[in-house]
C-alpha positions as CSV (number, residue, x, y, z in Angstrom):
1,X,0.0,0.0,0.0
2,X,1.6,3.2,-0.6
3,X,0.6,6.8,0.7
4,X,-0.7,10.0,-0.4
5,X,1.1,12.4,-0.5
6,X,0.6,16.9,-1.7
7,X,-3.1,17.0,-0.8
8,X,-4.8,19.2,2.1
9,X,-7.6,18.8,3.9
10,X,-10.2,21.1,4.4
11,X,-11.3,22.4,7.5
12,X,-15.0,23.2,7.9
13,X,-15.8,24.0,11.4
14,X,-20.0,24.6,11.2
15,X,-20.7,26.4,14.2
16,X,-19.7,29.6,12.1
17,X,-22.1,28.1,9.0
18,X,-24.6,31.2,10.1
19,X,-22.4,34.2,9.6
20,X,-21.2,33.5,6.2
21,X,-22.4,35.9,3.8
22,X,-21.4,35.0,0.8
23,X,-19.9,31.9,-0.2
24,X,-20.1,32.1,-4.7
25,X,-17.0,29.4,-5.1
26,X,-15.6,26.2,-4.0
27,X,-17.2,24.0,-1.5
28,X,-20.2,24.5,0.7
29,X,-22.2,23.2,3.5
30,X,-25.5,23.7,4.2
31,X,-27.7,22.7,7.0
32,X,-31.4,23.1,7.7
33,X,-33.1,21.6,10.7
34,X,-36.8,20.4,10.1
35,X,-39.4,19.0,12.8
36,X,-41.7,16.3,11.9
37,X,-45.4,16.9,14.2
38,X,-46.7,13.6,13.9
39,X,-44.1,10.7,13.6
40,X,-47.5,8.3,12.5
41,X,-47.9,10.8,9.6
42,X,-44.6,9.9,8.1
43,X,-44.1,8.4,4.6
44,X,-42.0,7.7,1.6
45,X,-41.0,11.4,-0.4
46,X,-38.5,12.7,-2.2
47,X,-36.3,15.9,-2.1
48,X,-36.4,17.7,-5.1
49,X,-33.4,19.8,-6.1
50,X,-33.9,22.5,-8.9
51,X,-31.8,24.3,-10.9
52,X,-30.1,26.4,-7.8
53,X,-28.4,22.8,-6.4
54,X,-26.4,22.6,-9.7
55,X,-24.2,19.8,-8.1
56,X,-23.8,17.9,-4.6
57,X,-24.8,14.9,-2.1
58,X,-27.6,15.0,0.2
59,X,-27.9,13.3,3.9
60,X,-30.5,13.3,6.0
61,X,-30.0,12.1,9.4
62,X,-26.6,10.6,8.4
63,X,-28.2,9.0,5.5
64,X,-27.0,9.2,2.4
65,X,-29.7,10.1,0.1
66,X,-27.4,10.1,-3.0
67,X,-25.5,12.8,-5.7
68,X,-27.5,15.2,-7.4
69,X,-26.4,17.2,-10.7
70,X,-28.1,19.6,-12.1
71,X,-27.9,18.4,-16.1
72,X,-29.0,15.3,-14.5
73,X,-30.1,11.8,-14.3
74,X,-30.8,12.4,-10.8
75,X,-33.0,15.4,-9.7
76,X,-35.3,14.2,-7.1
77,X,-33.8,11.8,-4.4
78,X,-35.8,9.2,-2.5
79,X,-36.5,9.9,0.9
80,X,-37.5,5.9,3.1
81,X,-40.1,6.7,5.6
């Protein structure tokens, strides 16, 4: 096995997601907490990514829901109840 070597990792430290302004290149995070009212209510859905997501992977709950790119095939991801 040999090692990698001339690569850096980025750093993304989220608890200072909220006073970014304006992020226009390279990599992003975003985050946005939702609250389900009834857990009986829940079922299968999908999240639906238009043309402002141009490219990406979504999680939910540390799920992987899957890549997304805007030209396509995949623009709406399953979402298992």
């Amino acid at each position: 096995m040999s090692s990698i070597t001339d690569w850096n990792k980025l750093n993304i430290d989220d608890k200072d997601a909220n006073t970014i302004n304006d992020l226009t290149n390279g990599p992003q995070l975003f985050y946005a907490p939702f609250h389900i009212e009834n857990e009986k209510t829940i079922q299968n859905t999908y999240l639906s990514l238009n043309a402002q997501w141009t490219k990406g992977v979504a999680f939910i709950n540390g799920f992987n829901l899957g890549r997304y790119w805007s030209i396509g095939p995949q623009l709406t991801l399953y979402i298992p109840k």
